[in-house]
C-alpha positions in Angstrom: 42.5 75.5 130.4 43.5 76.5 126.8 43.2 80.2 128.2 45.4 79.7 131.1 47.7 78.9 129.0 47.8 81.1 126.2 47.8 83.5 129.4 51.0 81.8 130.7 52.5 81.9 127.2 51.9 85.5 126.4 53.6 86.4 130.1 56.7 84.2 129.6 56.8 85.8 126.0 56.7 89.2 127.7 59.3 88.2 130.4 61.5 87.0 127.7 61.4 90.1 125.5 61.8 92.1 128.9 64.7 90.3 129.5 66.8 90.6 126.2 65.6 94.6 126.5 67.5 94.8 129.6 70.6 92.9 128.6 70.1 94.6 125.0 70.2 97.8 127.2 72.9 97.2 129.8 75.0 95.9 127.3 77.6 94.0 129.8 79.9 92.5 126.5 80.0 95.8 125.0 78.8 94.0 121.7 76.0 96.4 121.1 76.6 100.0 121.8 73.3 101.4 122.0 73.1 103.1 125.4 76.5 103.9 127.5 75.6 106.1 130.1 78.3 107.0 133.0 77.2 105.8 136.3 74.5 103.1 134.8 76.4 100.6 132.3 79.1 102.7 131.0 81.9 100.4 132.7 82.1 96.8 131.0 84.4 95.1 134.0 84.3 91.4 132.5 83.6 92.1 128.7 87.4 90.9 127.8 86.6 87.7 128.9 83.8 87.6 126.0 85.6 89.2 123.5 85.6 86.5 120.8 81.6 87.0 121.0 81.6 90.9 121.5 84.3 92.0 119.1 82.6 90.4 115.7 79.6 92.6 116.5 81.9 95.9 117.7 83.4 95.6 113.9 79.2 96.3 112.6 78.7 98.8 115.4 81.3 100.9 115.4 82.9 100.7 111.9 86.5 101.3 112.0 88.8 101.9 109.4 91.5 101.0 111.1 92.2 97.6 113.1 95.1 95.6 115.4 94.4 92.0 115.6 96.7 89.3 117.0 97.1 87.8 120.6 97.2 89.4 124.2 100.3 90.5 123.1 98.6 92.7 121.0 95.3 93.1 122.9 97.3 94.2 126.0 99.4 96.9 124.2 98.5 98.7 120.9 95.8 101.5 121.9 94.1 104.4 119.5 95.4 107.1 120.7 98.8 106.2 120.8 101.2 108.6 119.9 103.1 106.1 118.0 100.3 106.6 115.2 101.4 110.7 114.8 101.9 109.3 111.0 98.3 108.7 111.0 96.1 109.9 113.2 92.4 110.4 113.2 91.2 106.8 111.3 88.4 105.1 114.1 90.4 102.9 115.2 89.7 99.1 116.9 91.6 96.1 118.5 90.2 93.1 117.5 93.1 91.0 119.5 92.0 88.2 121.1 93.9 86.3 124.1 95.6 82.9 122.9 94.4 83.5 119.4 95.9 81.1 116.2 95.9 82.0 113.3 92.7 80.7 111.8 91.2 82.7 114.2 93.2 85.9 113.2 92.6 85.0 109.8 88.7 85.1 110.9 88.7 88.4 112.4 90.5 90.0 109.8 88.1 88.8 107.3 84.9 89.6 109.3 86.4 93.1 110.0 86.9 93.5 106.2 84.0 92.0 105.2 81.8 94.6 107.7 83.7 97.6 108.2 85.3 100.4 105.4 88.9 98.8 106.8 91.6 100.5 104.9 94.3 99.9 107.7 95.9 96.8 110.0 98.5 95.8 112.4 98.6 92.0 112.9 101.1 90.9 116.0 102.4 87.7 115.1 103.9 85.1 117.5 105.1 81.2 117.1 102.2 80.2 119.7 99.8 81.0 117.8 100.9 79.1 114.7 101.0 76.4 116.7 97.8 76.4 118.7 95.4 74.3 117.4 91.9 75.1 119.3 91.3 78.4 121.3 90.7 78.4 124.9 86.9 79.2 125.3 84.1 80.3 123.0 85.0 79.7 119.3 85.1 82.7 117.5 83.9 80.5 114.1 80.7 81.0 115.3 80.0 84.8 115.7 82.0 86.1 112.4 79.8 86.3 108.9 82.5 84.1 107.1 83.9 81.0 107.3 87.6 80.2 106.7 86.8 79.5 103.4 85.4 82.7 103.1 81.6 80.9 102.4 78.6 82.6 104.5 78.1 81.8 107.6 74.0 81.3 107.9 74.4 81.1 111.7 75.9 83.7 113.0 73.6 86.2 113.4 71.7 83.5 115.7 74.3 82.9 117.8 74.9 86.4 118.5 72.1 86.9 119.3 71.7 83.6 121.7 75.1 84.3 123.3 74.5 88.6 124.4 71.0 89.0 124.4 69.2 85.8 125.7 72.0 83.5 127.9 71.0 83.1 131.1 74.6 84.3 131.8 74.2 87.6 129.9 71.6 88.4 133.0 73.9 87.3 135.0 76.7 89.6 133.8 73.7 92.3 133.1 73.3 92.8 136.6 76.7 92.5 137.6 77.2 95.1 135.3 75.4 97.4 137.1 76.8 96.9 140.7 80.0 97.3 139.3 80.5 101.3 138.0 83.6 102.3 139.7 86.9 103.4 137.8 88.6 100.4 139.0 86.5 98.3 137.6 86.8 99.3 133.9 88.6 96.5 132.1 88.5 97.5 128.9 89.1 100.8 126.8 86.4 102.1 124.0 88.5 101.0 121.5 88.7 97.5 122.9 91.8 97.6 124.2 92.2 95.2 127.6 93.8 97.5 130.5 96.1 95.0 131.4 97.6 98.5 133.6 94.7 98.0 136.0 96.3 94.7 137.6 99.5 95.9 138.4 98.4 96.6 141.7 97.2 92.6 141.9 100.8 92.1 140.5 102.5 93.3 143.0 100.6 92.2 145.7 101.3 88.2 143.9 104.5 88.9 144.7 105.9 91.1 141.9 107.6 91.7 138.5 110.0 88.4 138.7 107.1 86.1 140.5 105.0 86.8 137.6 108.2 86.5 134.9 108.7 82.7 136.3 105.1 82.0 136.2 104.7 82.8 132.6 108.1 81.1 131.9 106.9 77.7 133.3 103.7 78.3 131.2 104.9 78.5 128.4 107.9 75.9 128.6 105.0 73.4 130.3 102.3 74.6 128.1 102.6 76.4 125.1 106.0 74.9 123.9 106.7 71.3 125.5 103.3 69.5 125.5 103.6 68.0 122.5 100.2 66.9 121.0 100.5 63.2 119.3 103.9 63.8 119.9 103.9 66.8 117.7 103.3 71.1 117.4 101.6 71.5 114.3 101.9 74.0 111.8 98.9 72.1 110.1 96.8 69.8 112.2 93.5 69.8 109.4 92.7 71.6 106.2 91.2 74.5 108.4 94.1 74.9 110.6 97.3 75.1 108.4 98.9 78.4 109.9 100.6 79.0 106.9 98.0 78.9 104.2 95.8 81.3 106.9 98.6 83.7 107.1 98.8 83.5 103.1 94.8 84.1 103.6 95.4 87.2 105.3 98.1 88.5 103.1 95.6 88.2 100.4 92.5 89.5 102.3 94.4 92.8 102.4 95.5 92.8 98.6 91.7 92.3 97.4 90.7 94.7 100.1 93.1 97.3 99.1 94.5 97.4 103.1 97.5 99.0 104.0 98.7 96.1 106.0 101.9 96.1 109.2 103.2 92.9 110.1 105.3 92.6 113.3 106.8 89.6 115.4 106.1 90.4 119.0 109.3 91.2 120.9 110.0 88.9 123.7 112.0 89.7 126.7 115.4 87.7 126.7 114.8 85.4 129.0 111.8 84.1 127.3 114.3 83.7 124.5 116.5 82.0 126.4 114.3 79.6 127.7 113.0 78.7 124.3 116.7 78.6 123.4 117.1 75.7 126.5 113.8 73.7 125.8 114.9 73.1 122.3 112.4 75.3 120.4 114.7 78.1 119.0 114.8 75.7 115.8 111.2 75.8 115.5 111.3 79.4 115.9 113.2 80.1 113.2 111.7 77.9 110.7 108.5 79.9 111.2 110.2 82.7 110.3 111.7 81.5 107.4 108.4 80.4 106.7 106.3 83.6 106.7 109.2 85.5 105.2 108.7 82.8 102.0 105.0 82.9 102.2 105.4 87.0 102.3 107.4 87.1 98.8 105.4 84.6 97.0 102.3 86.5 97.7 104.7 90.0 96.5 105.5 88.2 93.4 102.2 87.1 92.5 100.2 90.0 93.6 102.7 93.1 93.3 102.4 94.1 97.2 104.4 95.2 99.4 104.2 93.5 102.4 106.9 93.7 104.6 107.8 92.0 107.9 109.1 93.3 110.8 110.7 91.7 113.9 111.1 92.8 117.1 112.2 89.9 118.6 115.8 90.7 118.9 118.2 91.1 121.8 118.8 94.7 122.7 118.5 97.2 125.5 114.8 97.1 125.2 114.1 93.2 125.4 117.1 92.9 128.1 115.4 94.9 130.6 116.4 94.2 134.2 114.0 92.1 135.9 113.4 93.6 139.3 115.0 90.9 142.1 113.3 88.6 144.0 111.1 89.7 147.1 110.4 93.4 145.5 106.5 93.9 145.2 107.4 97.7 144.7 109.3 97.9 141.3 107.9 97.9 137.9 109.2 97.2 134.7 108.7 100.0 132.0 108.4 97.9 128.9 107.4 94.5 130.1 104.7 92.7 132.8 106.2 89.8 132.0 108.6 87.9 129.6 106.2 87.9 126.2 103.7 90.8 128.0 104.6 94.0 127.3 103.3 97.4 128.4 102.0 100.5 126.4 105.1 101.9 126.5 106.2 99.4 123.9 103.5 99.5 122.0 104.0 102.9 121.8 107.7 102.3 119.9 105.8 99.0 118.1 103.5 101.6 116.8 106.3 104.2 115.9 108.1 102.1 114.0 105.5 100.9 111.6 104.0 104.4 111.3 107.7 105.9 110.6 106.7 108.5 113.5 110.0 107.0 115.6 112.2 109.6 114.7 110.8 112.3 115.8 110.0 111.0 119.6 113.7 108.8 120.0 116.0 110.0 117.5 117.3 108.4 113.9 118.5 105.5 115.8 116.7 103.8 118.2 113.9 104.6 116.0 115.4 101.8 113.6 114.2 99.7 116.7 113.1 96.1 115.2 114.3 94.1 111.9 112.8 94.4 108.6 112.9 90.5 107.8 113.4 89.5 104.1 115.2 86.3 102.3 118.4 88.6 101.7 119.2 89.5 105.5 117.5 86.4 107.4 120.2 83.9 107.4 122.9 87.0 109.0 120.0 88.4 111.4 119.3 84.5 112.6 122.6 84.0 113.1 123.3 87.2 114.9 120.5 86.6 116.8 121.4 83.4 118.4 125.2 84.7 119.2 123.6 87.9 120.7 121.6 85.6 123.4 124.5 83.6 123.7 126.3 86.6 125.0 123.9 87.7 126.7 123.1 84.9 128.7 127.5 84.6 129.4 126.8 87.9 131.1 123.9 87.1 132.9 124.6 84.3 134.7 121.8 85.0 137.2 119.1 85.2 134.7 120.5 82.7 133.1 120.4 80.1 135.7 116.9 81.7 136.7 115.5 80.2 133.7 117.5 76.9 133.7 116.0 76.2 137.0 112.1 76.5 135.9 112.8 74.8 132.8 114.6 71.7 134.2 111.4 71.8 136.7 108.9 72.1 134.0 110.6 70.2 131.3 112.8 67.2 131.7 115.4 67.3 128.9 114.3 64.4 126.4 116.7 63.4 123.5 113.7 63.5 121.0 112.5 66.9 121.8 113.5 68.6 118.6 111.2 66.1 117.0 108.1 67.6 118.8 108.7 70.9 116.7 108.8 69.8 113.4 105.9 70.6 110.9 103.7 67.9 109.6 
């Protein structure tokens, strides 16, 4: 009896170590890098949707020295080989972005990044969502970075990397997926971790098209992201851990001690996601939090002698008042946007551009001025200009206008208390 079992022991032992070879091998997260061979595993077509357990352990395999974190804003949009870095090209390049990331969590990646990787450049997107957002959707990234977000070690991790892309039953699962699925279209996701958010314009379309998807991302946010008011509240700071504003000072300091040449940009918006946030009552709300990181930017200048600097290209201009294709056209595309806060690689492109100074050369001295360098001098004028730009645009645009009135007085009753649910505890 004793040697039937050992028997049985040693063959599940075997089985098991078989198993994490094969998903060690196939890879399907992309966490590991060891083999990539076209035909057999070189196509990852759900690895995005494990990114917060893949990307920590891209940082140790691949080493960048240069890295874009932030949201699917960010994810979707800012590639390597852009030629928006022409300023500077040739650092191995990564995007850690992470759909509906906050900011503890791109406080976390920036730190792990740093912490495992010879990082001496970043782009961070920023966005009032994800100052707001309190727990991610998903897999929480605290697990599968080395620090925590009090920078302390994180004795764990290494296990549940190792649990999560070697030994889940659903990494077999997504191994052998993995291997049935090797055609172009399935590929997901660039080298450089970059989602190809390009590959489902055909699904787009097919949805119904560019303004079907614009009122679907509307409603979420003005149902979702903006209106739902937790306890009656969005919090800047819900807990000791998630106070948005003391991680963005984190990150801001992370980069001094690090020595990283860090770009901070506000993701641009199209105008009718302005205007709706205009209509629900959150423009307030949005420019507190940017009178808030613009503070939190100088006091960490003052005390450390940086330089960081803030740039927003959340404005109203030819670029963010794009025409929406009309209703019923599955055929037309948008060239900077897949929906209002989405935005294609064509915009990253000028993003890019704009923080690398390489704009001039590719759309002349103006237009490459594209975006707002935020600072306490110019915010008050460029808030107020601002809000009288989407005023006028929205006189103009009556259609649009009333486009976005209609899903917001679906999605959102007007409440007389609603400014309260934007204040910061």
């Amino acid at each position: 009896m004793g040697r039937h079992l050992v028997t049985l022991l040693g063959l599940l032992a075997v089985l098991m170590l078989a198993n994490v070879g094969f998903n060690l091998v196939v890879d399907p997260f992309n966490a590991w890098q060891l083999v990539k061979i076209e035909g057999f595993n070189a196509i990852k077509d759900r690895a995005y949707k494990y990114e917060r357990i893949a990307k920590p352990l891209m940082v140790e395999t691949l080493q960048p020295q240069r890295v874009f974190i932030g949201t699917s804003r960010t994810e979707y949009t800012l590639s390597s080989t852009s030629p928006g870095l022409a300023g500077q090209p040739g650092l191995p390049t990564l995007n850690l972005a992470m759909r509906s990331a906050n900011l503890n969590e791109i406080m976390l990646m920036f730190q792990h990044a740093l912490s495992q990787a010879p990082v001496v450049d970043a782009v961070i997107g920023l966005e009032l969502p994800s100052f707001s957002y309190i727990m991610p959707s998903g897999t929480d990234l605290d697990d599968y970075v080395v620090l925590d977000w009090q920078g302390e070690p994180n004795h764990g991790y290494r296990l549940y990397q190792f649990r999560d892309t070697l030994f889940a039953i659903d990494v077999t699962v997504a191994s052998r997926k993995t291997l049935q699925r090797q055609e172009e279209a399935d590929r997901s996701l660039a080298d450089d971790g970059r989602v190809l958010a390009e590959r489902q314009i055909p699904v787009l379309l097919a949805d119904g098209g560019i303004r079907v998807n614009f009122a679907f991302w509307l409603g979420e946010f003005v149902h979702g992201a903006w209106t739902i008011c937790r306890n009656g509240r969005v919090f800047f700071r819900a807990d000791e851990r998630f106070d948005a504003m003391a991680r963005f000072r984190d990150i801001l300091v992370l980069a001094v001690e690090h020595g990283v040449d860090l770009k901070l940009y506000i993701s641009p918006a199209h105008a009718t996601l302005m205007e709706a946030m205009q209509q629900s009552g959150v423009w307030p709300y949005s420019e507190q939090w940017k009178r808030d990181m613009v503070a939190v930017i100088e006091e960490v200048n003052g005390d450390y002698g940086s330089d960081f600097r803030l740039v927003d290209f959340e404005t109203v201009d030819p670029i963010t008042t794009e025409t929406i294709p009309p209703a019923g056209d599955q055929q037309t595309l948008m060239h900077y946007f897949y929906d209002p806060a989405h935005f294609t690689m064509a915009m990253g492109d000028r993003i890019l551009a704009r923080l690398y100074g390489a704009g001039e050369a590719k759309w002349g001295a103006g237009e490459a001025d594209w975006g707002i360098e935020l600072n306490s001098h110019n915010l008050d004028a460029h808030l107020q200009k601002l809000r009288q730009d989407l005023r006028n645009w929205a006189a103009s645009h009556p259609g649009e206008q009333g486009f976005v009135q209609d899903i917001v007085d679906r999605r959102q009753p007007r409440r007389p208390d609603l400014a309260r649910c934007y204040e910061a505890e």
